[in-house]
C-alpha positions as CSV (number, residue, x, y, z in Angstrom):
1,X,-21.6,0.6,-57.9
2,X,-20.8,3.9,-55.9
3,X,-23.8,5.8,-56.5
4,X,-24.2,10.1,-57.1
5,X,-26.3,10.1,-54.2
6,X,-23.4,8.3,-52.0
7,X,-21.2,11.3,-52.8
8,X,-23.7,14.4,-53.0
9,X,-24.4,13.1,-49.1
10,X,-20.7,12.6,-48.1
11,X,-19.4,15.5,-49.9
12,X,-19.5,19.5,-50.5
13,X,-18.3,18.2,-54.0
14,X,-20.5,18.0,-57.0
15,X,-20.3,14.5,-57.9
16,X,-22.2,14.5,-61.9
17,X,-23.2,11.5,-62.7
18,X,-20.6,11.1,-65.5
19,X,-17.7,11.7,-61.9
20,X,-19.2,8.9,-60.3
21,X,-19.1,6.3,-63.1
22,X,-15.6,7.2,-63.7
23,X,-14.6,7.1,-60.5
24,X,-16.0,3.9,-60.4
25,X,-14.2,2.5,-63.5
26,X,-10.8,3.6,-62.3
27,X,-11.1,2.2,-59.0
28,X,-12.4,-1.3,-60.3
29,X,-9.3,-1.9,-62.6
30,X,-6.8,-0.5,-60.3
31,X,-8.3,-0.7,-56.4
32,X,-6.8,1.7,-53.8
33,X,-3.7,0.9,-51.8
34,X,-3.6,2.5,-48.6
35,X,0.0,2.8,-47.1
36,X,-0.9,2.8,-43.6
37,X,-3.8,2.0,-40.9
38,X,-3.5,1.5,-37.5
39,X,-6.5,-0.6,-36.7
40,X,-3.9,-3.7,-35.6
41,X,-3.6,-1.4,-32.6
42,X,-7.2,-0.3,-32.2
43,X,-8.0,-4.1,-31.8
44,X,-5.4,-4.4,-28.8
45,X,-6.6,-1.3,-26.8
46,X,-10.4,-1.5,-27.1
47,X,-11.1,-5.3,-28.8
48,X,-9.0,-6.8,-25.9
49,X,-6.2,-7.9,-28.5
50,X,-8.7,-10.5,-29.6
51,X,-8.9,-9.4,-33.4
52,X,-11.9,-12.5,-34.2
53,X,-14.2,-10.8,-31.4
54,X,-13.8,-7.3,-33.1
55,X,-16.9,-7.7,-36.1
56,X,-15.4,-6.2,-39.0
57,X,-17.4,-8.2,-41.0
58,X,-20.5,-6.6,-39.5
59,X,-19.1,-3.0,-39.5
60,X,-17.6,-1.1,-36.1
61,X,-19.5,2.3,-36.6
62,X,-21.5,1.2,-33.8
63,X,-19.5,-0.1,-30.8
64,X,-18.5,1.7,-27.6
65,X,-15.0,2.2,-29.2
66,X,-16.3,3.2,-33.2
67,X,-13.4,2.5,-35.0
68,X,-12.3,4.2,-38.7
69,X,-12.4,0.9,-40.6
70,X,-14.1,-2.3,-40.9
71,X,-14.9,-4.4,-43.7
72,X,-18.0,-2.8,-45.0
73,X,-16.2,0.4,-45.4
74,X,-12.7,-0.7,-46.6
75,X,-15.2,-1.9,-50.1
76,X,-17.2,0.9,-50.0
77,X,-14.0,2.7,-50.3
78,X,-12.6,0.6,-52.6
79,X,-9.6,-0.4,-50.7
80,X,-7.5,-3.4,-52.7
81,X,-4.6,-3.4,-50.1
82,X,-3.8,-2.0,-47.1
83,X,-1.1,-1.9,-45.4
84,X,-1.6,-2.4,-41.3
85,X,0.2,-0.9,-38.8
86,X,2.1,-2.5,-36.2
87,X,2.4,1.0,-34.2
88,X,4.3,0.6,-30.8
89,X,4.2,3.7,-28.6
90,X,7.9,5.5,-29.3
91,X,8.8,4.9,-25.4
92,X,8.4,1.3,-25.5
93,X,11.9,0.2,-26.3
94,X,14.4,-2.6,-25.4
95,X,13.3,-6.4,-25.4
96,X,9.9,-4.9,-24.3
97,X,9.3,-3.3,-27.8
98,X,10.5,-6.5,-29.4
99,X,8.0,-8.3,-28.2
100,X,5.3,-5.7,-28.3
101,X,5.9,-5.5,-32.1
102,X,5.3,-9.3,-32.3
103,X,1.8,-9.0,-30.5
104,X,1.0,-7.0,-33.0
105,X,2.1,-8.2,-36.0
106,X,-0.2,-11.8,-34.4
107,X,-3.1,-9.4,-34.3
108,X,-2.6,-8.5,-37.8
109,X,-1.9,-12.3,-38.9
110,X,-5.1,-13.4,-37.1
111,X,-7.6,-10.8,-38.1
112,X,-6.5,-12.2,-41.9
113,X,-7.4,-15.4,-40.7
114,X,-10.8,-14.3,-38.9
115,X,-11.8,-13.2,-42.2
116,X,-10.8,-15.6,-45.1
117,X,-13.2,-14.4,-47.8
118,X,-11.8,-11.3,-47.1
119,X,-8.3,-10.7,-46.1
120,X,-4.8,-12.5,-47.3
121,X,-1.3,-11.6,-46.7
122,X,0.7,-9.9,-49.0
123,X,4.4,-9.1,-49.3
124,X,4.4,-8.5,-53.0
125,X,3.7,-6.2,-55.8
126,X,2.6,-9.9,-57.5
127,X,0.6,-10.8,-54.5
128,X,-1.5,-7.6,-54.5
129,X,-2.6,-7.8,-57.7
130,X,-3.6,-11.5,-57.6
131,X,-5.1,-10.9,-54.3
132,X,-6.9,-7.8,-55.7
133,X,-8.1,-10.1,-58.9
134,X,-9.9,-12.5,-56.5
135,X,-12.2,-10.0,-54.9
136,X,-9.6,-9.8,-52.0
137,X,-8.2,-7.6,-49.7
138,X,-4.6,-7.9,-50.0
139,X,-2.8,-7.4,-46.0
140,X,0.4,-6.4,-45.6
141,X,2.4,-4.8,-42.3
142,X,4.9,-1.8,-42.1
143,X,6.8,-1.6,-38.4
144,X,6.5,2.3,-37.5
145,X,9.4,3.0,-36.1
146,X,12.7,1.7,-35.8
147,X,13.0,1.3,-32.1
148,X,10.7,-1.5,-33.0
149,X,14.1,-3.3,-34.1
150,X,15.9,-3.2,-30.9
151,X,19.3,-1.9,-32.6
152,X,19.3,-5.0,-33.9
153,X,19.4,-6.1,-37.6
154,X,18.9,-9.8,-36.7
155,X,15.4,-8.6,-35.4
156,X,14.7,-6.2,-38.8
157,X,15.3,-10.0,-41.1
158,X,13.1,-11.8,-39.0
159,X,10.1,-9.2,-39.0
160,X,10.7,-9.3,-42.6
161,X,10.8,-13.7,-42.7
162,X,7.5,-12.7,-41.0
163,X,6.0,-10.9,-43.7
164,X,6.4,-7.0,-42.8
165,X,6.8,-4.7,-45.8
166,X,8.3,-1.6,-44.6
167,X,10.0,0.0,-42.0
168,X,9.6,3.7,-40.7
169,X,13.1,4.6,-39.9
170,X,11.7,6.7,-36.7
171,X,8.2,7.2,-34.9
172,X,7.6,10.1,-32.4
173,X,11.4,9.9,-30.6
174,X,14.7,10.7,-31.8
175,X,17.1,6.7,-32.0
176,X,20.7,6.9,-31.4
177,X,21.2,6.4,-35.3
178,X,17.9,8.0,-36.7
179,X,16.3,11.0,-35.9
180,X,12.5,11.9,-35.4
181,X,10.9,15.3,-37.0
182,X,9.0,15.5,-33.5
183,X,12.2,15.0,-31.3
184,X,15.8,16.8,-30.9
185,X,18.4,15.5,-32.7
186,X,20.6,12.1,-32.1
187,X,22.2,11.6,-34.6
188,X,21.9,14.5,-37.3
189,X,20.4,12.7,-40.0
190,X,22.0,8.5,-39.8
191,X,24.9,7.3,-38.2
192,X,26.3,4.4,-39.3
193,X,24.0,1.7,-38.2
194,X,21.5,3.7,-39.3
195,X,23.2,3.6,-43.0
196,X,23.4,-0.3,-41.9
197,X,19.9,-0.9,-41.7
198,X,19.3,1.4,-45.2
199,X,21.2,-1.0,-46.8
200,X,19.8,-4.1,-45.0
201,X,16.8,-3.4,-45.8
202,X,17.4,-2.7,-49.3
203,X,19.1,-6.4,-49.3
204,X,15.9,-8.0,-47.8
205,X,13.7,-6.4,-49.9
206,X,12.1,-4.2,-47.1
207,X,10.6,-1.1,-48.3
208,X,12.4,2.5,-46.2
209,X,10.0,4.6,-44.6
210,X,10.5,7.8,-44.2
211,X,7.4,9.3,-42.6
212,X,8.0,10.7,-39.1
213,X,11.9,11.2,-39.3
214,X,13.3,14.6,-39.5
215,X,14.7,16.3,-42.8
216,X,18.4,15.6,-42.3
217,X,17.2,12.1,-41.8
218,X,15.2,12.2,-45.0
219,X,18.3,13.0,-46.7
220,X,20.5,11.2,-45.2
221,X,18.1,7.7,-46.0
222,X,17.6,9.4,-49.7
223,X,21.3,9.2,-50.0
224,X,22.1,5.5,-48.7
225,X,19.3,3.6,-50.4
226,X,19.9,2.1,-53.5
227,X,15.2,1.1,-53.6
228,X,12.7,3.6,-53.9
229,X,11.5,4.7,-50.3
230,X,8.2,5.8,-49.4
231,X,6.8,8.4,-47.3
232,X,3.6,5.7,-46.1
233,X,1.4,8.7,-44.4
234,X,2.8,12.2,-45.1
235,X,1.6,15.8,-46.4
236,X,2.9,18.7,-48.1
237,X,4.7,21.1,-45.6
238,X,4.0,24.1,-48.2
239,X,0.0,23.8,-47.5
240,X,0.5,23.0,-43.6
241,X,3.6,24.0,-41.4
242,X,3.8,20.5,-39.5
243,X,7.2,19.0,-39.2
244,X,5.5,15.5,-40.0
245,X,5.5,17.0,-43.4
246,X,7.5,17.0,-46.2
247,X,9.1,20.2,-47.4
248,X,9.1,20.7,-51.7
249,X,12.6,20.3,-51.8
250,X,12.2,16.7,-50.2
251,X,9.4,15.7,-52.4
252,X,11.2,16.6,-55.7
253,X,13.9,14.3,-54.1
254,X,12.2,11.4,-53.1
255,X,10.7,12.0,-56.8
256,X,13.7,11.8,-58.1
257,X,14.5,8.7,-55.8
258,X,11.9,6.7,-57.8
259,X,9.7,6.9,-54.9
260,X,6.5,7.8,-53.2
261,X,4.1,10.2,-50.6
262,X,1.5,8.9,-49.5
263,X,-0.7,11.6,-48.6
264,X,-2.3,11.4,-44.7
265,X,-5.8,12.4,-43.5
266,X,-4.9,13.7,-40.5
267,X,-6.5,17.6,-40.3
268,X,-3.8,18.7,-38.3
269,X,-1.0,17.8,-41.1
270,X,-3.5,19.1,-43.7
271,X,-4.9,22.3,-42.5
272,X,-2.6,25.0,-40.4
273,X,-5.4,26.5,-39.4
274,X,-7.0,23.3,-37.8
275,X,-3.4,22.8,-36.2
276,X,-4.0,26.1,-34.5
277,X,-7.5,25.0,-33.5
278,X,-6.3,22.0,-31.8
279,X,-3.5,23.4,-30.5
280,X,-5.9,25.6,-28.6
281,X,-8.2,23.3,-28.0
282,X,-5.6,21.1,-25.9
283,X,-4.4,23.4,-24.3
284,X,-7.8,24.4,-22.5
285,X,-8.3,20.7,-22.0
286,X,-5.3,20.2,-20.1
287,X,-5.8,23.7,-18.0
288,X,-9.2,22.3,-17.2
289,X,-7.8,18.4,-16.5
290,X,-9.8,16.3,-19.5
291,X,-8.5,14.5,-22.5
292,X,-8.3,16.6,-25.1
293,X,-7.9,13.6,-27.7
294,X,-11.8,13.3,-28.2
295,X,-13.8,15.2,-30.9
296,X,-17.4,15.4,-31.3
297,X,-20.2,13.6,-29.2
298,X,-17.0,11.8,-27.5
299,X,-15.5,15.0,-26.3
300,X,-15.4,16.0,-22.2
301,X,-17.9,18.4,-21.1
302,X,-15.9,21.1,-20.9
303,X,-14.3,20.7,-24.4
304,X,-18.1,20.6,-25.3
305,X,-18.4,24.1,-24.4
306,X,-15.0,25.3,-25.6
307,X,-16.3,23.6,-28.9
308,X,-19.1,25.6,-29.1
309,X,-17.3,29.0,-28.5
310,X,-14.7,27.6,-31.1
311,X,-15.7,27.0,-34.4
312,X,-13.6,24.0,-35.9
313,X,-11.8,24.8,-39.1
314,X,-13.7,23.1,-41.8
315,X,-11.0,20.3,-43.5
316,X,-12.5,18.0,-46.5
317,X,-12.0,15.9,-49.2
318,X,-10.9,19.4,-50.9
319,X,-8.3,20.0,-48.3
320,X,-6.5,16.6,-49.1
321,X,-6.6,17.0,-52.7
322,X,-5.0,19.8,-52.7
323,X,-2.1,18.4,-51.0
324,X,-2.1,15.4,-53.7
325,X,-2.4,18.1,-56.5
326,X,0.3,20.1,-54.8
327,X,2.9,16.3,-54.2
328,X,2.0,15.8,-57.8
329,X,3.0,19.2,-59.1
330,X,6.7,19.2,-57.3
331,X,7.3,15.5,-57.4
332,X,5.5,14.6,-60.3
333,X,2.3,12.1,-61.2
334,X,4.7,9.3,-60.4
335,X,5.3,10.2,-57.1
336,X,1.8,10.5,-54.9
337,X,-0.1,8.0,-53.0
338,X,-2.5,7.8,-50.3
339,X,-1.8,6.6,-46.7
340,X,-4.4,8.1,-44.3
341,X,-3.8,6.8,-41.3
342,X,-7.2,5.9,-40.2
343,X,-7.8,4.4,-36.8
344,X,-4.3,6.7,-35.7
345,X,-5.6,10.0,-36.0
346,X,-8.1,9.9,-33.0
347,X,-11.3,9.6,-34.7
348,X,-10.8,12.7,-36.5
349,X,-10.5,13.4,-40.2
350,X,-11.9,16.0,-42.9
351,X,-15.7,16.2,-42.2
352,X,-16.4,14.2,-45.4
353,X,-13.9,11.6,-44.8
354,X,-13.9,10.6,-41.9
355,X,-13.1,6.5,-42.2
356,X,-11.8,4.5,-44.9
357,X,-15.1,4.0,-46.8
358,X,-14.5,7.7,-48.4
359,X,-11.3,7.6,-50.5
360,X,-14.0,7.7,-53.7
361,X,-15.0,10.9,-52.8
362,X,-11.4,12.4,-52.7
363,X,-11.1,10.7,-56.3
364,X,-14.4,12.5,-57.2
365,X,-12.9,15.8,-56.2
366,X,-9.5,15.4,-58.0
367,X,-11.3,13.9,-61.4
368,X,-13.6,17.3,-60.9
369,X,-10.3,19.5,-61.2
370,X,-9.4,17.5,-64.1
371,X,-7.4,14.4,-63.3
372,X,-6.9,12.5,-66.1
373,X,-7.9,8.4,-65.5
374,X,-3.7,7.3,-65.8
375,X,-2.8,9.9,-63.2
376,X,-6.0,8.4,-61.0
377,X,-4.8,5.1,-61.3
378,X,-1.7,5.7,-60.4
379,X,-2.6,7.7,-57.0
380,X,-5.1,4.9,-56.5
381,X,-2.3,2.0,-56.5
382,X,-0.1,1.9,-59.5
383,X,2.4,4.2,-57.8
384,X,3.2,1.7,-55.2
385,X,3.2,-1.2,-57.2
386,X,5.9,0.1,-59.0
387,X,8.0,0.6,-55.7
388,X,7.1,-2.4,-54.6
389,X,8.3,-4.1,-57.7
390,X,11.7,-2.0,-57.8
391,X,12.3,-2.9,-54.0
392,X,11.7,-6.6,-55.0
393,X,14.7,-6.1,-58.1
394,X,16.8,-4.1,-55.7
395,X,16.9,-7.1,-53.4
396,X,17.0,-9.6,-56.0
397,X,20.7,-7.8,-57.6
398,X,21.7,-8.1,-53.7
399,X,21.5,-11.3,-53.3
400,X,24.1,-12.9,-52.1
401,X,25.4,-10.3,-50.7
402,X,26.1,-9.4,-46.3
403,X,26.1,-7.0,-43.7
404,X,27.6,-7.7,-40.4
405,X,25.8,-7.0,-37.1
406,X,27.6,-4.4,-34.9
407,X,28.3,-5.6,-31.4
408,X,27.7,-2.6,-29.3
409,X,24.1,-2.4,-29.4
410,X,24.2,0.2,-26.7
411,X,26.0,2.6,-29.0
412,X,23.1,2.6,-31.7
């Protein structure tokens, strides 16, 4: 039972007593589904790819590398299914990123077997559930990027015959057939491959992500796909000028798609203000040669000091509601999710969520502004679900059916 004092301590929210227990209702019968984490990766840098030495079990809080999730916290946060990461940096391409994507996807597949009582894969709507109903953690994978894919759609079928879910069309670099929100443009929205693999994954059942690829990308996918897409760890560009985010007019359209945004805990993609902040903050740390990707205690001496002088904005669980009220509002109740990214935004996050154990404090803040429990519900999972289970009859009606590999991978 998530207690009051759990989220008075966590939380500038007031948390009554009558929040909490319905929070804690909501959550039992329908568990969150997280769209994305990037602990798979985590475990390769710092837990020597060896995801059964990492101790989830016991919690991570406390090891030279603290990491964002670990089992203790994914229940106190009431996590039912999360989908992992198989993040490969954007410059790792060819062969190279082929095989980098298949390390990582045997990282996730192990750490499920590590912890049995735990973990089980998933690649269903079906499977969550069931795995949810047995006091489980249901696992599934999303490839972030497609250079992960080689220009090839042999390689998309068999990550999918290996049990990843989704696909983000683009990470940090524009593709010769997708581009990135973060990059110039390659191909101005999808060239035809890049319709090719819309449809292929529609046709295996592979969910289209749509997080990190530019607007004329968005649209372009939007147009092509006959399956819901997702967003798996996006904001509201309206609250925060990122171009990681999603203007309104691409919400109401991915809304309209049947589909969902997943909301992402990263301060910068919340909070323009914080952007500015560590904009600033970077910059000093690269004038005075440290690493400007450490917060806190971890932080370089001099950052330290240019801390002090520089008052972080203050992010919270506030901060990300109202980027899930605001998703809601243009795209409808239908249409918002939560993906925060954990373990990929650099051991930041807002100040009273800072790992995966604090997703019930973000429910406590929207049921405070009124929230009804079907709309909590279906933030918390049922959103999703639904995707998942039009994705599954989208590539049931196309069975059957081919698509024919291009030759010239070098023009993709």
């Amino acid at each position: 039972m998530i207690t009051a004092l759990l989220l008075l301590a966590a939380s500038p929210t007031v948390a009554t007593p009558a929040i909490v227990a319905r929070v804690d209702r909501i959550l039992t019968r329908t568990p969150v589904i997280d769209g994305h984490n990037d602990l798979p990766w985590e475990i390769r840098e710092h837990g020597d790819a060896k995801p059964e030495a990492v101790p989830l079990a016991q919690g991570t809080a406390a090891l030279p590398y603290p990491m964002q999730t670990d089992i203790p916290r994914l229940r106190k946060g009431r996590v039912g299914a999360q989908f992992w990461s198989v993040w490969i940096p954007a410059d790792t391409t060819g062969p190279d990123a082929v095989e980098t994507t298949l390390e990582e996807i045997d990282i996730v597949r192990r750490m499920v077997a590590a912890n049995p009582k735990t973990f089980e894969l998933a690649t269903t709507a079906d499977d969550i559930r069931r795995i949810e109903k047995a006091g489980r953690i249901a696992s599934l994978i999303g490839v972030e990027g497609g250079h992960q894919i080689d220009g090839r759609l042999s390689v998309l079928r068999e990550y999918r015959a290996l049990g990843v879910s989704y696909m983000t069309l683009t990470h940090g670099k524009s593709l010769a057939w997708a581009d990135s929100s973060t990059d110039a443009p390659r191909a101005n929205g999808l060239t035809a491959f890049g319709r090719q693999v819309v449809t292929e994954m529609n046709r295996i059942g592979m969910i289209v992500d749509l997080a990190h690829v530019s607007d004329a990308t968005m649209r372009a996918a939007l147009a092509v796909s006959k399956a819901p897409v997702i967003a798996s760890h996006s904001s509201a560009r309206a609250l925060a000028d990122a171009p990681r985010n999603i203007p309104d007019d691409l919400l109401a359209a991915i809304g309209a798609n049947g589909g969902v945004v997943m909301v992402n805990c990263y301060p910068a993609f919340l909070s323009t203000e914080w952007r500015a902040w560590d904009q600033a903050r970077s910059a000093h740390a690269k004038s005075v040669g440290v690493p400007g990707n450490a917060y806190g205690s971890k932080a370089a001496g001099p950052l330290i000091a240019w801390d002090a002088a520089h008052p972080e904005p203050r992010v919270t669980a506030a901060t990300v509601a109202d980027h899930v009220d605001h998703i809601a509002r243009v795209a409808g109740h239908d249409h918002v999710g939560l993906g925060g990214d954990y373990d990929g935004i650099q051991g930041t996050g807002p100040a009273d969520m800072k790992g995966v154990d604090s997703y019930p404090v973000l429910f406590a803040e929207l049921a405070r502004r009124g929230w009804s429990d079907a709309d909590l519900e279906k933030l918390a999972g049922g959103n999703i679900l639904r995707v998942m289970k039009r994705v599954e009859a989208v590539a049931n009606s196309m069975a059957g059916t081919a698509v024919n590999d291009a030759t010239d991978i070098a023009s993709r």
